[in-house]
C-alpha positions, 0 to 999 in steps of 0.5 A: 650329236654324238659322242665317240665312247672310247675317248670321251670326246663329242663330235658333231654329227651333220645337222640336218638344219638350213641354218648356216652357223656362219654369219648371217648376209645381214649381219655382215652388212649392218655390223660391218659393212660387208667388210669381209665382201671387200679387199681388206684395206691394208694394201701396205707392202710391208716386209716379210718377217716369216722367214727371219730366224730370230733368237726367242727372248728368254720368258719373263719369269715373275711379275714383281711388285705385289702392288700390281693390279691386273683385272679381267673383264669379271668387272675390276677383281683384283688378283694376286700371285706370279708370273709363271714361265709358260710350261713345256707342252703336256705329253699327248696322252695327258689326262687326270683330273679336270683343272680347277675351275673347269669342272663339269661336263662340257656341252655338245656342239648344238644348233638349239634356239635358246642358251645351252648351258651343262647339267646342274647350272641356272640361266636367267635374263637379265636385261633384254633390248628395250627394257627400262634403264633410266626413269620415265622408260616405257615398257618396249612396244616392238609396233610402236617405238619411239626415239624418246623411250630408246633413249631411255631404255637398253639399247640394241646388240650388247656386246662387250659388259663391265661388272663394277663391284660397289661393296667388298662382298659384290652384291651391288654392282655397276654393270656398263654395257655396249651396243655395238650397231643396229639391225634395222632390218630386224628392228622394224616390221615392214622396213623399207631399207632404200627409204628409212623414215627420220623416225626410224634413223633417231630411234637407232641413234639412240639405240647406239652407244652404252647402258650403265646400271645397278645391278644386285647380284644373289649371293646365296641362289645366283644370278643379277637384277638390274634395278632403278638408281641414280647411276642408272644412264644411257649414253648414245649417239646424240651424248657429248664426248671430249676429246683428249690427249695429244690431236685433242682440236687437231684440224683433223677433226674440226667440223662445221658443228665443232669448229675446236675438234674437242667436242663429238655427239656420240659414240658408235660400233662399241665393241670390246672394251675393258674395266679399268683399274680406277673403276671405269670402262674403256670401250673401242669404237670398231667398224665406224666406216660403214656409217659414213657415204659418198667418200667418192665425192672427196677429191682431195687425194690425200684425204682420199688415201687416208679415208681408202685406208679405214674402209670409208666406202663410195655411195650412200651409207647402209642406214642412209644417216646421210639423208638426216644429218650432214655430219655422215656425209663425207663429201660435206664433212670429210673430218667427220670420220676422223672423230670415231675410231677412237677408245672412249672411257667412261665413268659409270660412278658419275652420271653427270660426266662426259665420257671421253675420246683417248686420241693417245691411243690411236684411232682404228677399227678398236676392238677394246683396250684392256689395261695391266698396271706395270711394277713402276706403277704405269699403266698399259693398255693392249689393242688389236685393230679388228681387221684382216691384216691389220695390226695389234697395239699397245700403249703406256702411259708416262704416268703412273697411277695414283690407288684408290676409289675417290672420284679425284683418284679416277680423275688422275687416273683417267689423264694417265691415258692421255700422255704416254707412247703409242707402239704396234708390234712386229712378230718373227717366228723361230722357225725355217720359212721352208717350215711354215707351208701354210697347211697348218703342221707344226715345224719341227720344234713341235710349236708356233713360237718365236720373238717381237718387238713393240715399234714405237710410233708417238709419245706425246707431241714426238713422232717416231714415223718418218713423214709424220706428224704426232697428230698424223700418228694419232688420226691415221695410225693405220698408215702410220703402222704400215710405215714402220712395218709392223706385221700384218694379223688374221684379225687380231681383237681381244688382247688381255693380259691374264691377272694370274700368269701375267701373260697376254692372250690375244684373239685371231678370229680368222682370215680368209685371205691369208697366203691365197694369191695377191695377199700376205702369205703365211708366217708363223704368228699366222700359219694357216693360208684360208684361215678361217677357224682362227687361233689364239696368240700368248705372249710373255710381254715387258709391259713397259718395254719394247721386247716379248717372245710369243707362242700359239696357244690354240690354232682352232678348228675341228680337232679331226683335222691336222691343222688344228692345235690345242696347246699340246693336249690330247685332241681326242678330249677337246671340244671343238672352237671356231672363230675366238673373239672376246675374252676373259680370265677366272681366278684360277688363270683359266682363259675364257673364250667367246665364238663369232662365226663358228664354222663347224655347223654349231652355234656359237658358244663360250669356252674355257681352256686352262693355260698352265699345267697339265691340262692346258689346252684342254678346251671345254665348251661351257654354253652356246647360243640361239640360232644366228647369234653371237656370243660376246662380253664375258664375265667370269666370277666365281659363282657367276657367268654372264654373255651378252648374246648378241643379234639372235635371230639375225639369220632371218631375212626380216623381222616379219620372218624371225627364226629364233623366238629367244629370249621369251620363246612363244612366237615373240621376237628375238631380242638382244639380250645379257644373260646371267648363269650359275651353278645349282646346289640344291637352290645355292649358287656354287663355283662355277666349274667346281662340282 
């Protein structure tokens, strides 16, 4: 690496390195299903909106009602203040001193085999794939494993985590995490992925799902200890889930083993999710798709279409689940696949609850749900569809919340998500069409921006889709989506509204597809044909209502490049960004941005931006990854940060053959693992990015 003296600002020089910082063949195949491989399977002829030159609304100017709760994935940190309009963008020369919260000098693009993080901060594990969650769990033993002891221990590939604080100061802790998908590949030596042993497939059931514990946080010197409690639970695939709200025992997902449609065994390809404001975790069940096969033995032509629309594949499955358990046989069980895609809630303060599958907010590709509780006491939950052209939701609920931390509070609260109205949002820029080109440059009033509306879809047993049930609505809301034309996105997966300026952030993670021939062409909420850097959307959103202007705050890539855009800001002082996916807010309203799938030969890594101010769009990359992983799930407090680093080591072509030895170095395996950082003054934990 190297950096240019007269700017500050680092460039990558080549890396003399076989590792791809792109996503691995078999990562694409085990967490998506080779997704990308495949024609996108919104094949909707939706209208195109690029061209239409709508008036921008006005920018909400204040979030009202000091009783509004807004949380950011920190885990359930109530913030204050207003909603500022968003400022002009900062004069290209602009500099001075950092903003707060993002003091210190960023780390260089890098391909190291461990977390990088920047000079004086601390890292420490905090929990690794295999290691005990609940009592009676072994210690992990990679030659011997056995369903029983997964089942017991922290499972495979974290992905989103919720820190939920249980005292004012935040020492104790529930931590919830995600396990997104299973590697077998990788999880087993000497596996034979044409003839997976029954073993094997229950140790990866098991291996799904979600870990909730305690976690003690250090004030004093930093960094979290998982410890032995009573909260302490693993749900997987073999876990009981009610299902709720308006298709709760809709013929749709009725089954042979569920003859009522409201009982399912497990959840599955958890991603991102959010921490409710009553102290519970949503999670967003994503690529559910690539574990079902022989979707060509269904012959009924309109289950067909439907099944064709979520990306349900002809032939057997990756995992070969089929072989096991009927229930992932479509052509034995075709209302199987109808029963995941949905967002699930949990309640990490009860171990004995049965977690929960919210049919009101729709069922696609989920990359989670965050939630923003409206001035009239509502609550709104936003939701991006993670596919290449496909769409970004939210929902808001008919009822309002009750305060407060009682278990009877968190019982009220949790039904607010089971009765309310279902949108998908339609973007218009407000520019000439002659003026997006697709190559990236800005139109002429120097921005991305323009106007949308929320189009409603269903509000409890009403449907607003001509030629579709409510229940319809609810089990196929993708088709549902393409019926109203909504408008089609690069990918859209994180949506979080930020708890300080009362805007929505939403992450673009790329589309490769975008504007090439037989695709949807470019528009302005996604200008760039071959997408494959991604961009970040903002938005001054009514939460309640059905109208919002939006801007692109970053359109990502190397900041060399033309097409790039960094909110404004000099791009001779940024650091390079490829891929956005997870995201969170500090107290100060800066945003926070994981990477998948960097395409700028660096690892994967965390970055902070500011969204207000002088600085903002000032990217600074605050830590990368191990070689072929993914950085996901931030937490952002003040004298913490954790990741969940996700599949290290999945660059290999086996687990006899591993490339990165993270986290216990030496010759061991790469394991899964969350992490926990912090500033050091002198064996003190400071704020993070305060020097």
């Amino acid at each position: 690496m190297s950096a240019r003296p007269d700017s500050g600002r680092v460039v990558p020089l080549p890396l003399v390195s076989s590792h791809s910082a792109r996503r691995s063949a078999v990562t694409c195949e085990y967490r998506c299903g080779n997704a990308c491989a495949h024609e996108a399977p919104n094949t909707s002829d939706n209208a195109y909106f690029g061209d239409i030159v709508a008036n921008v609304l006005s920018r909400r100017g204040a979030l009202k009602g000091s009783a509004v709760l807004a949380l950011s994935t920190a885990g359930a940190m109530a913030f204050g203040g207003t909603a500022a309009a968003r400022p002009a963008p900062p004069h290209p020369e602009s500099g001075g001193p950092s903003a707060p919260g993002t003091d210190f000098d960023p780390v260089p693009p890098n391909t190291e085999d461990r977390v990088v993080v920047p000079e004086g901060y601390e890292q420490r594990i905090v929990i690794r794939w295999g290691d005990p969650v609940v009592p009676g769990a072994p210690e992990f033993d990679f030659h011997h494993q056995t369903p029983e002891a997964q089942q017991r221990q922290f499972g495979y590939n974290n992905d989103f985590a919720g820190l939920i604080p249980l005292d004012g100061a935040g020492r104790r802790n529930l931590l919830v995490v995600n396990h997104e998908y299973t590697t077998e590949t990788h999880m087993f030596p000497g596996y034979d992925a044409e003839n997976p042993t029954e073993q094997q497939v229950r140790i990866a059931w098991a291996a799904h799902g979600q870990s909730v514990l305690l976690v003690m946080r250090d004030l004093a010197r930093g960094g979290l200890t998982a410890e032995p409690s009573r909260y302490n639970r693993r749900i997987t695939l073999n876990t009981e889930f009610e299902v709720r709200g308006p298709a709760a025992g809709s013929d749709h997902l009725k089954t042979s083993a569920d003859p009522s449609g409201t009982r399912v065994l497990g959840t599955q390809n958890n991603c991102a999710g959010g921490v409710t404001p009553w102290g519970t975790m949503l999670s967003g069940e994503e690529n559910v798709h690539q574990y079902f096969a022989h979707a060509d033995r269904v012959t009924d032509p309109r289950t067909k279409r439907r099944l064709d629309r979520y990306g349900f594949n002809a032939g057997a499955s990756t995992r070969k689940w089929e072989r096991f358990d009927e229930r992932w046989d479509l052509g034995r069980e075709p209302n199987e696949a109808n029963r995941f895609g949905w967002i699930v809630e949990i309640d990490p303060h009860d171990p004995d609850s049965t977690p929960v599958k919210h049919t009101a907010l729709g069922r696609f590709k989920h990359e989670g749900a965050t939630i923003e509780v409206a001035e009239d006491g509502r609550v709104v939950a936003y939701m991006g569809d993670d596919e290449r052209f496909d769409y970004m939701y939210k929902f808001v609920s008919h009822g309002t919340m009750k305060p407060g931390g009682s278990a009877h509070a968190r019982r009220h609260n949790m039904g607010l998500l089971d009765e309310g109205t279902l949108y998908v949002a339609r973007f218009s820029g407000d520019s000439p069409a002659a003026e997006i080109d697709g190559s990236g440059a800005l139109p002429a009033d120097g921005e991305f921006d323009g106007s949308g509306e929320w189009l409603p879809l269903a509000g409890g047993a009403k449907s607003y889709v001509p030629g579709f049930t409510a229940e319809e609505v609810y089990v196929f809301t993708r088709l549902a989506a393409d019926a109203v034309g909504a408008t089609k996105m690069d990918r859209p997966e994180d949506v979080q509204p930020n708890p300080v300026n009362g805007r929505v952030y939403c992450a673009l993670t790329n589309n490769s597809n975008r504007g090439t021939p037989g695709h949807a062409p470019v528009d302005e909420t996604n200008p760039r044909i071959g997408n494959k850097h991604g961009h970040v959307l903002e938005m001054d959103d009514d939460a309640t209502g059905t109208r919002f202007s939006w801007t692109l705050l970053l359109v990502c890539g190397d900041p060399e490049d033309s097409n790039t855009y960094f909110g404004g800001f000099d791009k001779n002082r940024v650091s390079p960004i490829s891929c956005p996916d997870n995201l969170a807010f500090d107290r100060h309203g800066n945003l926070w941005i994981s990477t998948d799938g960097n395409e700028l030969g660096s690892h994967d890594g965390l970055f902070v931006v500011p969204v207000d101010g002088p600085q903002r769009g000032h990217v600074k990359q605050f830590l990368t990854v191990p070689n072929g992983a993914e950085t996901c799930g931030p937490i952002v407090t003040d004298n913490l940060v954790t990741v969940c680093v996700q599949h290290p080591g999945e660059d290999a072509e086996d687990a006899q053959h591993p490339t990165s030895h993270w986290p216990d170095g030496g010759d061991s395996r790469p394991r899964p693992s969350l992490t926990a950082v912090w500033r050091d003054e002198g064996g003190r934990a400071g704020e993070i990015g305060r020097r």
